[in-house]
C-alpha positions in Angstrom: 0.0 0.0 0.0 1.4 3.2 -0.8 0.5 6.5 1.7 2.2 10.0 1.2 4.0 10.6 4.5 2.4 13.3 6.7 3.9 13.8 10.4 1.2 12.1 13.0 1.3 14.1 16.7 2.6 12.3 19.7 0.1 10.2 21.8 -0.2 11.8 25.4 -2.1 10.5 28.5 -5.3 11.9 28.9 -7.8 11.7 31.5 -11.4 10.8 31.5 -13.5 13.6 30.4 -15.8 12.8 33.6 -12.6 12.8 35.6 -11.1 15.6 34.3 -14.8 17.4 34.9 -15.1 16.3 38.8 -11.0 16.5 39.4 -11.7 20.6 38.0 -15.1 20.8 40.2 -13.1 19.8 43.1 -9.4 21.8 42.7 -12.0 24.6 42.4 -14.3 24.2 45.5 -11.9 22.3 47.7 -9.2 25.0 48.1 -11.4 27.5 48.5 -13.2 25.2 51.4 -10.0 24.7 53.3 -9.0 28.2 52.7 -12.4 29.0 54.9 -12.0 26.9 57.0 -8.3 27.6 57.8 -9.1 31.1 57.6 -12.0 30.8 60.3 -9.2 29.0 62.7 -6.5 31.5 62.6 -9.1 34.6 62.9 -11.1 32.1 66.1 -7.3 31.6 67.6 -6.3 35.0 67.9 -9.6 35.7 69.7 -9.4 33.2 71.5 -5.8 33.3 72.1 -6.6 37.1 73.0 -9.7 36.3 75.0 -6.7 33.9 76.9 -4.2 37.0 77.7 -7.1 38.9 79.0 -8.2 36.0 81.3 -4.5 35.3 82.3 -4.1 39.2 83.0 -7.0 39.6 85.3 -5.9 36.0 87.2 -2.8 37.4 87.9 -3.9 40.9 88.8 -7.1 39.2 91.0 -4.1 37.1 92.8 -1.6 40.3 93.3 -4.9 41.7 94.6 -5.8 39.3 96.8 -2.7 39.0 98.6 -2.8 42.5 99.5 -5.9 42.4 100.7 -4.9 39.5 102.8 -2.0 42.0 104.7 -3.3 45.6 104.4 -6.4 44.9 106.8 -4.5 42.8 109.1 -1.6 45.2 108.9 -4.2 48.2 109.9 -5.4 45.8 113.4 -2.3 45.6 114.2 -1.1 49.1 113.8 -5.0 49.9 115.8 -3.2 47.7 118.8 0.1 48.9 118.7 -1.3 52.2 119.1 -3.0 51.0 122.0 -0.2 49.8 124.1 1.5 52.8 123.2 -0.7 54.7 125.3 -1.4 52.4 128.4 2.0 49.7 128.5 0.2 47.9 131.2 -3.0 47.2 128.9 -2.2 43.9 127.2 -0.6 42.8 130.9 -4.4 42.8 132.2 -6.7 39.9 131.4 -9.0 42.1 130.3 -7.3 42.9 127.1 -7.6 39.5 125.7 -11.4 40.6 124.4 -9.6 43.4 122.3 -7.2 40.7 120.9 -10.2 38.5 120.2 -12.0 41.3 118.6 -8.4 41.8 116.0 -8.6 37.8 115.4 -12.1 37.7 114.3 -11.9 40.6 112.3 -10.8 38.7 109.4 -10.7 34.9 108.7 -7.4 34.8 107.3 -5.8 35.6 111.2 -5.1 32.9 112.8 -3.4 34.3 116.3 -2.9 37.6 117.3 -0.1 38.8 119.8 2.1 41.5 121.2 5.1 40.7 123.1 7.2 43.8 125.0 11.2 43.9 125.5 10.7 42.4 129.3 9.4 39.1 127.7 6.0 39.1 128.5 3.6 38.0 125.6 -0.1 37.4 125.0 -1.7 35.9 122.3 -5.2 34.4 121.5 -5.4 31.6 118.5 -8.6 29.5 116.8 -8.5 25.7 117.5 -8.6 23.2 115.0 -8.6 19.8 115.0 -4.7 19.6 113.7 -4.1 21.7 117.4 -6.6 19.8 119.3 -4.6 16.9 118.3 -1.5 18.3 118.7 -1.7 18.0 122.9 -4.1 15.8 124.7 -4.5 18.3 127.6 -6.3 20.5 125.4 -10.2 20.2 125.8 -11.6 18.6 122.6 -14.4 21.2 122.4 -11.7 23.9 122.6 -12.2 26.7 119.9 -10.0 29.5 121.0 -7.2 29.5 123.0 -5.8 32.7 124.4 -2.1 32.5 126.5 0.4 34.5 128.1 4.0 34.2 129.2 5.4 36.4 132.4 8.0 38.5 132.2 11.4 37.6 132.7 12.4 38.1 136.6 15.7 36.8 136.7 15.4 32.8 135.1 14.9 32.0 131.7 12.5 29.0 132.3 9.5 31.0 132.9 5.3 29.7 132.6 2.6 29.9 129.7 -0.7 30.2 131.6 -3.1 28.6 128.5 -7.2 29.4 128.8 -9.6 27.6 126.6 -12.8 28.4 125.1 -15.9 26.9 123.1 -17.7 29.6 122.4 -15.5 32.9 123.5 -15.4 33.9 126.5 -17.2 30.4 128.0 -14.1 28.8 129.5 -13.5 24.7 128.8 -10.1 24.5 130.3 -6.9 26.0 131.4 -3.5 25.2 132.1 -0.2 25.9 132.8 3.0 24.7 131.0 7.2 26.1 131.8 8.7 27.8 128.3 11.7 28.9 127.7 10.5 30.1 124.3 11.3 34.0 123.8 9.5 36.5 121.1 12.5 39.1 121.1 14.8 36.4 119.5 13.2 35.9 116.7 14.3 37.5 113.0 11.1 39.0 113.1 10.8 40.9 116.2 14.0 41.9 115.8 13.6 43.5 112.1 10.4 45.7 113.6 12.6 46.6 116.5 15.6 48.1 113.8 13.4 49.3 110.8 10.1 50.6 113.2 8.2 49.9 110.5 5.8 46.8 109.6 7.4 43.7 108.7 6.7 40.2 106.6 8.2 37.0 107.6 7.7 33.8 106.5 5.9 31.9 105.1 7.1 28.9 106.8 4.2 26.0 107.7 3.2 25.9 111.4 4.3 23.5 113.4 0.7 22.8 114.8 -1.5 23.0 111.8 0.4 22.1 108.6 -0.6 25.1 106.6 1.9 27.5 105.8 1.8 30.7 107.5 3.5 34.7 107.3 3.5 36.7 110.3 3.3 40.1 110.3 4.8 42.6 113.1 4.3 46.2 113.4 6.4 47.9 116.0 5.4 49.5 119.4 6.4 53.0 119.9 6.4 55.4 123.4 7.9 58.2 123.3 10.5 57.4 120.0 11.7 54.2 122.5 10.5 50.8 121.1 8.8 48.9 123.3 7.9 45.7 121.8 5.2 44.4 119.0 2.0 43.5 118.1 1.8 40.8 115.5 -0.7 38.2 113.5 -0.2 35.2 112.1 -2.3 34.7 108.5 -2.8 31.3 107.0 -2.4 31.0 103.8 -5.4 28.3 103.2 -7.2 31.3 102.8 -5.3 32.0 99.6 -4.8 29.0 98.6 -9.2 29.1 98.5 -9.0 32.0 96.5 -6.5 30.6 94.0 -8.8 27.5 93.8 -11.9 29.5 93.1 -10.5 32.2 90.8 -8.9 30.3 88.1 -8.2 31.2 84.8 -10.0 28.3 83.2 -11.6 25.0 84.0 -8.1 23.1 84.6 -5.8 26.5 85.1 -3.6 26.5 88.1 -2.6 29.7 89.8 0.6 29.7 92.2 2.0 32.3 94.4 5.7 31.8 94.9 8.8 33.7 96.5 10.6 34.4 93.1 14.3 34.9 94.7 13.7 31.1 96.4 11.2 29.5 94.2 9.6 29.0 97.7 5.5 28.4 97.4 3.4 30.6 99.0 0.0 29.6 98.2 -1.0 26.4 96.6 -4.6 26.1 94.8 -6.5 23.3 95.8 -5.1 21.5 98.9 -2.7 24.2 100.4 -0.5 21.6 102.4 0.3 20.6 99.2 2.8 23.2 99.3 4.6 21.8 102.5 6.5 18.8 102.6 8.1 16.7 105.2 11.7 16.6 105.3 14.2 14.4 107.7 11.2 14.5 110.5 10.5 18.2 110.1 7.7 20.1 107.8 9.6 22.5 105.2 7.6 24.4 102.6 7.3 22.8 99.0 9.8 24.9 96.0 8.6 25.1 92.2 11.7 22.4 91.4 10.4 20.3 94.4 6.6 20.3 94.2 4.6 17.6 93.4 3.3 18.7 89.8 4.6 18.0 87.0 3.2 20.8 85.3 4.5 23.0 87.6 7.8 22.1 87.7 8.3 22.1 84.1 7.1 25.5 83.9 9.3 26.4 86.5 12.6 24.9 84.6 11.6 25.9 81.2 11.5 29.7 82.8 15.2 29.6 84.1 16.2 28.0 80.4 14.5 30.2 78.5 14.9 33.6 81.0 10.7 34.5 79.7 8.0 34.9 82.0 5.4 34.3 79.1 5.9 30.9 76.9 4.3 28.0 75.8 5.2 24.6 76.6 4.3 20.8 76.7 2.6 19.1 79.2 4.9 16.0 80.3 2.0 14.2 81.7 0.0 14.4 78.3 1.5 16.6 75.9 -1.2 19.1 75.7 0.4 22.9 75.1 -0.2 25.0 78.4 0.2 28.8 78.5 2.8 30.1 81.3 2.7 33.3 82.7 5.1 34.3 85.4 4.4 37.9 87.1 6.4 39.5 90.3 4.4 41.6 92.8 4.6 45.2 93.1 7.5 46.7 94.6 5.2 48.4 97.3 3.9 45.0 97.8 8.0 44.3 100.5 7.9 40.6 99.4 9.4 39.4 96.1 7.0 37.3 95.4 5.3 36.8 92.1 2.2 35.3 90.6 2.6 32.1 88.4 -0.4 31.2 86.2 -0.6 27.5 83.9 -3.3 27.3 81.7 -4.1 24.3 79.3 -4.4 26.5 75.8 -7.1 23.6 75.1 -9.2 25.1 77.6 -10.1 28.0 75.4 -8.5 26.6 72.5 -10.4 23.1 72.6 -13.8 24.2 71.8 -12.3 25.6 68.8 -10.4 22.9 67.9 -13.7 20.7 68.6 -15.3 23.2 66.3 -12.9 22.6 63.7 -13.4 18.8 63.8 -16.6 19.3 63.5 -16.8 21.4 60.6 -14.0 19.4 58.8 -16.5 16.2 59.3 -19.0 18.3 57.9 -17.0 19.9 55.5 -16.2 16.0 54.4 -19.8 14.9 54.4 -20.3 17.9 52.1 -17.4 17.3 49.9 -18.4 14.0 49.5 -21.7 14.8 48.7 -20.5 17.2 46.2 -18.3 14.9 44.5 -21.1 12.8 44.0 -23.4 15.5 42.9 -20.5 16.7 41.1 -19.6 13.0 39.0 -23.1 12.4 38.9 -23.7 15.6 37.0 -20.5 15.2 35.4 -21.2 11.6 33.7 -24.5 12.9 32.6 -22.3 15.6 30.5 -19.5 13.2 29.4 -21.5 10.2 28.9 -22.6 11.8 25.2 -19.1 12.6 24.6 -17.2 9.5 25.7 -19.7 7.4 23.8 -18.7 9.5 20.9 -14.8 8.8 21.8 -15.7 5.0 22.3 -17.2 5.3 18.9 -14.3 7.1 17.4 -12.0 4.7 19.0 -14.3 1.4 17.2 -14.3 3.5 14.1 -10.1 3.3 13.9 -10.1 -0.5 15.1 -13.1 -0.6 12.4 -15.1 -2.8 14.6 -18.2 -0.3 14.5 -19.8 -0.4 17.8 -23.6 -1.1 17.4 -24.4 0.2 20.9 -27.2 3.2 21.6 -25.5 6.0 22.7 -27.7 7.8 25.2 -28.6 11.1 23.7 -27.5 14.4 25.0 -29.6 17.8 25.8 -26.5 19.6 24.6 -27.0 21.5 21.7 -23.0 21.0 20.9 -23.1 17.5 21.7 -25.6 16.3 19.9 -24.7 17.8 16.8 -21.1 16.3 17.3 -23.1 12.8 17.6 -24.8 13.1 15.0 -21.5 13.5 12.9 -19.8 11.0 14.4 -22.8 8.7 13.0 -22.8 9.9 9.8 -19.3 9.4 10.0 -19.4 6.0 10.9 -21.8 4.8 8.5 -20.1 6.5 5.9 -16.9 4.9 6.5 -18.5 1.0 7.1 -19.9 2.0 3.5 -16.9 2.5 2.8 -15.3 -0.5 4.1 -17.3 -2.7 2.2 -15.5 -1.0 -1.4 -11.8 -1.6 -0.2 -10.1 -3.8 2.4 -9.9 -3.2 5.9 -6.9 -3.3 6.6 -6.1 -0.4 4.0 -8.9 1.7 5.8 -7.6 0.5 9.2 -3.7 1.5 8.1 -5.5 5.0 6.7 -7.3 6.0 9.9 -4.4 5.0 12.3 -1.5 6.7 10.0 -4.1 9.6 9.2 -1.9 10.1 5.7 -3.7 9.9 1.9 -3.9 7.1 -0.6 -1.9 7.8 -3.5 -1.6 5.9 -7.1 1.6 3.3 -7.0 2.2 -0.5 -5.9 4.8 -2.6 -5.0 6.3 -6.2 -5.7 5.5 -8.4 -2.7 5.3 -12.4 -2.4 1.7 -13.2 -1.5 -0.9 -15.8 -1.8 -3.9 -15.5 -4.1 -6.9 -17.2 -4.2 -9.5 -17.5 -6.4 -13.6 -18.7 -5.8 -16.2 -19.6 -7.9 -19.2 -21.9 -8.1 -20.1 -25.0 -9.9 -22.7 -24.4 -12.7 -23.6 -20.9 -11.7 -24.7 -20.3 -15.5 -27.2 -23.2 -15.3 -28.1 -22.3 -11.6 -29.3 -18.9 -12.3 -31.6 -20.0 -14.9 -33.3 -22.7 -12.4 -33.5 -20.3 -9.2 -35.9 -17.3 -8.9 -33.9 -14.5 -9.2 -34.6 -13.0 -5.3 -34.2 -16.4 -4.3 -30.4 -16.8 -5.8 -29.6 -13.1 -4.5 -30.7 -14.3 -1.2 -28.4 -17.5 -1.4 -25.4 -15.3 -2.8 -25.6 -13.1 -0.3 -25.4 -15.8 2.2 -22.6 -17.8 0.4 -20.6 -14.2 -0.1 -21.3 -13.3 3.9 -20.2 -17.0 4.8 -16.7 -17.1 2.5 -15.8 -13.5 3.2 -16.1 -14.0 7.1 -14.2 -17.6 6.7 -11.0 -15.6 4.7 -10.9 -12.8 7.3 -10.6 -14.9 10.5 -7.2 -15.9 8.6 -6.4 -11.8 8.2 -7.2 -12.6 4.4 -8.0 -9.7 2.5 -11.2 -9.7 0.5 -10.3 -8.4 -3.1 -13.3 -8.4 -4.8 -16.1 -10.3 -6.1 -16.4 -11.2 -9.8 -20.1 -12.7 -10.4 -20.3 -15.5 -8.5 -16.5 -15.5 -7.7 -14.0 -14.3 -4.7 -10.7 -12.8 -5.5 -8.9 -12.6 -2.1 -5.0 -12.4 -1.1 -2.9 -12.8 2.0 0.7 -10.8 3.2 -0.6 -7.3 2.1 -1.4 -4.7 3.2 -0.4 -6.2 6.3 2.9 -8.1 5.7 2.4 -11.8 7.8 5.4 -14.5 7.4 2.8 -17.0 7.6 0.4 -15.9 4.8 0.5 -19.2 2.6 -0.8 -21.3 5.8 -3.0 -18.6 6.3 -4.2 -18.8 2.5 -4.1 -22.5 3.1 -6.5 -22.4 6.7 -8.9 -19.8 4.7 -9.6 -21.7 1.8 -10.5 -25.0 3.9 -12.8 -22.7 6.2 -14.6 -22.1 3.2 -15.0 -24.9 1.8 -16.2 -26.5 4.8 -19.0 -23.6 5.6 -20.0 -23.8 2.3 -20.5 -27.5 2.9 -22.3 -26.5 6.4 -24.9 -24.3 3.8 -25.4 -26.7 1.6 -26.5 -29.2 4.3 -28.7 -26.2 5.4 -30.4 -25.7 2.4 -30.8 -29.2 1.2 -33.3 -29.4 4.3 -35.0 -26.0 3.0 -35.6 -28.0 -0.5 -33.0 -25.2 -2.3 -30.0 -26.2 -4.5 -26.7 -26.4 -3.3 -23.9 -24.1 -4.3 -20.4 -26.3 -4.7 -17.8 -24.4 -3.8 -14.4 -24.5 -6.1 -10.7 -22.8 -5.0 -7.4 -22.1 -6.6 -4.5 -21.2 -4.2 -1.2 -20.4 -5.5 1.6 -18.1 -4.0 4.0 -15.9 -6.2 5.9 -12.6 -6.2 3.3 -10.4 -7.5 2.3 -6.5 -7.7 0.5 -5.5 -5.0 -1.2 -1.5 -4.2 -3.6 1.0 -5.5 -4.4 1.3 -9.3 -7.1 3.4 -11.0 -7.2 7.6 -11.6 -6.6 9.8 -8.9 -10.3 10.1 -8.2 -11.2 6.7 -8.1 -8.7 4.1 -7.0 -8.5 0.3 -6.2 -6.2 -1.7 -3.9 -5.5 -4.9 -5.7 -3.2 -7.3 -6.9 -2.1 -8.1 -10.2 0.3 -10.3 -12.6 1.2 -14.1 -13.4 0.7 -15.4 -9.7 -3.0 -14.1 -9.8 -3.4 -15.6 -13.3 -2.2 -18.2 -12.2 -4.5 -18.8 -8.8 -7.3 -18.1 -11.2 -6.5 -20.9 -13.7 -6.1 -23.2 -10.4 -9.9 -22.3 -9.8 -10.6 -23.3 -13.1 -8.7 -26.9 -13.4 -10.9 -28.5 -10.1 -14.0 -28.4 -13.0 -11.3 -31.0 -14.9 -10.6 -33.2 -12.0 -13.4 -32.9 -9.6 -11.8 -31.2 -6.6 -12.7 -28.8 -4.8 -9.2 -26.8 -4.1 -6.1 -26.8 -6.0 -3.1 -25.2 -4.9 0.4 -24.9 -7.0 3.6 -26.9 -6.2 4.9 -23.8 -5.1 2.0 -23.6 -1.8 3.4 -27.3 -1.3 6.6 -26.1 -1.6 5.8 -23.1 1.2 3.6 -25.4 3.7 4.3 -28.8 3.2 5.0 -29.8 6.7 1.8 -28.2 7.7 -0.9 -29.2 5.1 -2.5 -32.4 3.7 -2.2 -32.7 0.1 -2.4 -34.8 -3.0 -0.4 -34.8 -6.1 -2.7 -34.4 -9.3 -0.9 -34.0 -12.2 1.6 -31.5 -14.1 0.0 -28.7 -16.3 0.2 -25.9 -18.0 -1.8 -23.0 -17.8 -2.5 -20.2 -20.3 -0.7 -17.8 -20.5 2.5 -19.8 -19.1 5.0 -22.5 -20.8 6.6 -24.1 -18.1 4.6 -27.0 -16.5 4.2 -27.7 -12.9 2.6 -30.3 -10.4 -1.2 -29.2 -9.1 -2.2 -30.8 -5.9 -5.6 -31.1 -3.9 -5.9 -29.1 -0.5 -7.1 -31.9 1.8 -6.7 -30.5 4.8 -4.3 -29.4 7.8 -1.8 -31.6 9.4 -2.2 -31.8 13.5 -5.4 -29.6 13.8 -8.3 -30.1 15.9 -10.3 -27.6 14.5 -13.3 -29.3 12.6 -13.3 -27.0 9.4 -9.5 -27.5 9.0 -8.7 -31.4 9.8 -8.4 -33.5 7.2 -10.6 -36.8 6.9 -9.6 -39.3 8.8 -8.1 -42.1 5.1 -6.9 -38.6 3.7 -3.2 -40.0 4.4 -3.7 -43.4 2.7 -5.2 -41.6 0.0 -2.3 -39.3 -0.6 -0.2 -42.2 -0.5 -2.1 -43.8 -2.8 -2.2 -41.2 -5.5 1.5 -40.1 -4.7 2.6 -43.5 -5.7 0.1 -43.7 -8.8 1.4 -40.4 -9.8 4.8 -41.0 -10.0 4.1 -43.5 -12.5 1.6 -41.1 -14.3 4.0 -38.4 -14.5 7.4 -40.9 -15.3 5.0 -41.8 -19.0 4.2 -45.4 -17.0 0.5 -45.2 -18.0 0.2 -48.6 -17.3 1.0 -49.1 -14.0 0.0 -45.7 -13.2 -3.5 -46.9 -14.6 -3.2 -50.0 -12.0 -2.3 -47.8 -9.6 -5.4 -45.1 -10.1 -7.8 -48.9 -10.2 -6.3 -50.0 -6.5 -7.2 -46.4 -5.5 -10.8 -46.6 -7.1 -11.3 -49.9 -4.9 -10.4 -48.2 -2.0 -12.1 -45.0 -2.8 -14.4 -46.1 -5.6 -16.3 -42.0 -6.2 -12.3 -40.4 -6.1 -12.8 -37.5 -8.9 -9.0 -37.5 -9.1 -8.4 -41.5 -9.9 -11.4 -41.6 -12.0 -9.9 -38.8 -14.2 -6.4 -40.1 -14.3 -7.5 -43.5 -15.3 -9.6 -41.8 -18.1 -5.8 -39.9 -19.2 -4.0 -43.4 -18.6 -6.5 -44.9 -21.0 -5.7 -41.8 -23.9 -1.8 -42.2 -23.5 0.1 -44.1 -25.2 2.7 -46.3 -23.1 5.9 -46.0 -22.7 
């Protein structure tokens, strides 16, 4: 076949047109989805991280708050009392004055004892009871709620006697009792720091010895006449904080600590404030931030001397969860260098949001998944018109012309497109059925023109035709011979193209037909071979058919041969015809001819044997020469195929005696032994007594002369 060249584009990989549809559907509504919802996220975060500052801040400045408000009231009784033994030093040496130190203890819940104490030694004080100092002596009464005391003044001996009073409800008296000290007030750091600055001062904290809780004292100096005297102090309890740092928190699981920032010491500890104390080598010692029994806590604590910030972030070593730190020193005005520590889980404020998040990515999911199916549903009802005109496109180059419905489309576009595409394809399965398939296969695929030219190829070429057509067609109706043609053309063209021959032509009742072009195929004579006996043998098939329906049989006759021949398109340049031509199709057409002379039904040339011996069944006939040609050469019968199982190609089961049989007879015929080669053709005529080929051998024995 000969095409003019013309570049063909490069196949790429494409996608599915309803793939590419719902894979653009979703690159444009799924960015813009997570671009919401990451936007909503950062712009909920900063309020919310915001919203956490703001909560930390007022924790912290509620705390700082607190604690002053926890000293400056107690700090004013104090100042009330010292200003009272100022002006009468023998006051708080008068039982009497125990109701004005009642009145100072119960004037706010944090006190715990009040007490002045003068440079001779003596000392009064009046405490609450609680069960920790109801437990701590058994002499006290167990129905004991305030305890007041005093110590004498020194008068010469430092062992001197604590008178104690007890009370259930003050002033009804449960029990008293005396007990030798040796403890003195004006040794302690305290005392002494009131007596040298004359101004209020802060110890502690440090837990008490009788309760557990940790404890600050607070002394302001006594003052006569610019000579200190001695000093009225109070003891707070820290619990009292330590509620307030429980109740006021930052968040659901926040914890706020108040801590001496020079020591780490804890002052206040939410929750359970003995928390804060620990007992070390017999003796209670107050809990520090690199000590305390949180982990949280001390984390914070260590990550704030790495890092030298007092606001970070950090990882909870218990969970992992992120907590906020904030670390915040008192006031200066405040005389302690304490400082506020605040630990808030960023999922308290955070989490909602988070929660918020999930859900709206699960329901962003649900959504996108309900779009995508929205989306390919809508999406194959667009492409289905269009990819079944690309699957019909695609049948159109294989030439296999899918018969299938294609669902119509609303489209405007689309259905015009479809409706060329079916023009189209009946146009071109017309015309398929004018030149062979394989030519308008090669056409389509290489997209180039036909032009005028051929070339010399080897090929085998066979030629059909019926027995007594002439007489046939003057016995049959003319509708009913049209009808068997048909049939018998349908059946023999089908039989050559399952062995990739190429249907030529039809002449009248004949088949022209050819095999190793356009498509070369080194097997194209066993091919020829394998399509002639699949004719034959459907036409046989028919015949049986037909007998039944009372019609006439069409015999079936083929000539096979195989030759270098010329081999493309012939004709004008508007009207052209892909064909074969020269002595090898002359030839195979004289082949056709020469079964009317011996009775069989498909000769083939020595020069098929030659090609497919090893493969094929065959019998020798004779030597001839056909017109046209001077040179002689041995005809055979096509029998049948050697080592098949296929029905229409295996040869009948005596087919190899027979051969035998007419081998050896023909070597006689053919050495001018007419004769023997006439004995020979009788033994085969016993064996096979309606052989075509013995009977008309015998018949040519008997007109020879003998050797």
């Amino acid at each position: 076949m000969i095409l003019s060249r013309r570049n063909t584009p490069k196949t790429t990989v494409a996608l599915r047109l309803s793939a590419a549809m719902s894979g653009l559907f979703v690159l444009l509504s799924i960015p813009v989805l997570i671009f919401i919802l990451v936007y909503n996220y950062e712009r909920n975060s900063a309020a919310i991280n915001a919203t956490l500052d703001d909560v930390v801040t007022k924790t912290k400045r509620a705390s700082i708050e607190d604690a002053e408000n926890l000293i400056d009231p107690v700090a004013a009784t104090l100042e009330l009392i010292a200003s009272f033994a100022a002006e009468d030093r023998e006051l708080f040496r008068k039982q009497e004055s125990r109701e004005l130190l009642y009145q100072a203890l119960t004037s706010a819940r944090q006190v715990d004892a009040v007490f002045v104490s003068f440079e001779d030694g003596f000392h009064r004080v009046v405490t609450r009871m609680d069960d920790d100092r109801r437990r701590s002596d058994p002499k006290i009464p167990p129905t004991a709620n305030w305890h007041s005391s005093y110590i004498d003044s020194f008068a010469g001996s430092l062992r001197r006697v604590r008178h104690r009073t007890f009370y259930d409800t003050w002033p009804h008296v449960v029990g008293s009792y005396d007990v030798d000290t040796i403890e003195d007030i004006r040794t302690l750091a305290g005392y002494q720091a009131a007596k040298n600055t004359r101004a209020l001062v802060v110890e502690g904290p440090w837990p008490n010895p009788d309760t557990g809780y940790p404890v600050i004292t607070l002394r302001t100096p006594i003052i006569t006449d610019g000579s200190f005297i001695g000093c009225a102090s109070g003891n707070i309890t820290l619990n009292v904080l330590s509620e307030f740092l429980t109740s006021h928190r930052a968040s659901r699981r926040s914890t706020t600590v108040i801590a001496n920032a020079t020591d780490g010491t804890i002052i206040a500890y939410p929750g359970d404030p003995k928390k804060g104390v620990r007992l070390e080598n017999g003796r209670l010692e107050l809990a520090r931030l690199d000590t305390v029994a949180d982990d949280d806590l001390r984390e914070a604590y260590r990550s704030q001397i790495e890092t030298r910030k007092d606001d970070f972030f950090f990882r909870s070593p218990q969970n992992g969860q992120q907590i906020s730190a904030s670390f915040t020193h008192f006031p200066t005005t405040f005389g302690k260098p304490w400082e506020v520590i605040t630990l808030t889980p960023t999922d308290d404020f955070v989490g909602t949001l988070e929660r918020t998040n999930r859900q709206m990515i699960t329901l962003i999911a649900v959504l996108t998944g309900v779009e995508l199916l929205l989306i390919y549903f809508f999406s194959r009802r667009l492409s289905r018109p269009i990819e079944s005109v690309s699957r019909e496109l695609r049948s159109v180059t294989d030439l296999t012309f899918s018969h299938a419905v294609s669902p119509s489309s609303y489209i405007q576009e689309v259905k015009e497109l479809q409706t060329a595409v079916s023009l189209f394809e009946t146009s071109l399965r017309s015309f398929s059925s004018f030149v062979p398939l394989d030519v308008v296969r090669k056409l389509i695929k290489t997209g180039t023109p036909l032009t005028l030219g051929v070339e010399q190829r080897f090929l085998t070429v066979l030629f059909s035709d019926l027995k007594d057509f002439s007489t046939l067609s003057e016995q049959i109706p003319p509708n009913d011979l049209l009808a068997q043609l048909s049939v018998y053309f349908e059946a023999v063209s089908h039989a050559l193209a399952e062995e990739s021959g190429t249907v030529d032509k039809f002449i009248g009742d004949g088949i022209m037909a050819f095999w190793g072009a356009p498509v070369h195929r080194d097997d194209h004579v066993l091919r020829g071979c394998c399509g002639a006996m699949r004719a034959i043998r459907r036409m046989q098939q028919l015949n049986a058919d037909w007998s039944r329906q009372g019609r006439s049989p069409l015999q079936l006759r083929v000539g096979l041969h195989c030759a270098d021949v010329l081999v493309g398109n012939v004709g004008s340049s508007e009207r052209l015809s892909y064909t074969v031509m020269g002595d090898g199709v002359n030839v195979a057409a004289r082949l056709e001819g020469v079964n009317k002379t011996f009775g069989t039904t498909v000769c083939i040339s020595d020069s098929v044997v030659e090609a497919v011996e090893r493969d094929v069944v065959a019998r020798p006939i004779r030597k001839v020469q056909v017109k046209g040609r001077k040179r002689e050469f041995m005809i055979y019968e096509l029998l049948g195929i050697k080592a098949s199982d296929d029905p229409e190609l295996k040869p009948p089961d005596d087919a190899a005696r027979l051969c035998e049989l007419t081998r050896d007879a023909s070597s006689y015929f053919e050495r001018g032994e007419v004769d023997e080669a006439a004995r020979r053709y009788e033994d085969i005529l016993r064996a096979f007594p309606d052989d075509p080929v013995a009977k008309s051998l015998l018949a040519m024995c008997s007109a020879k002369e003998p050797i």
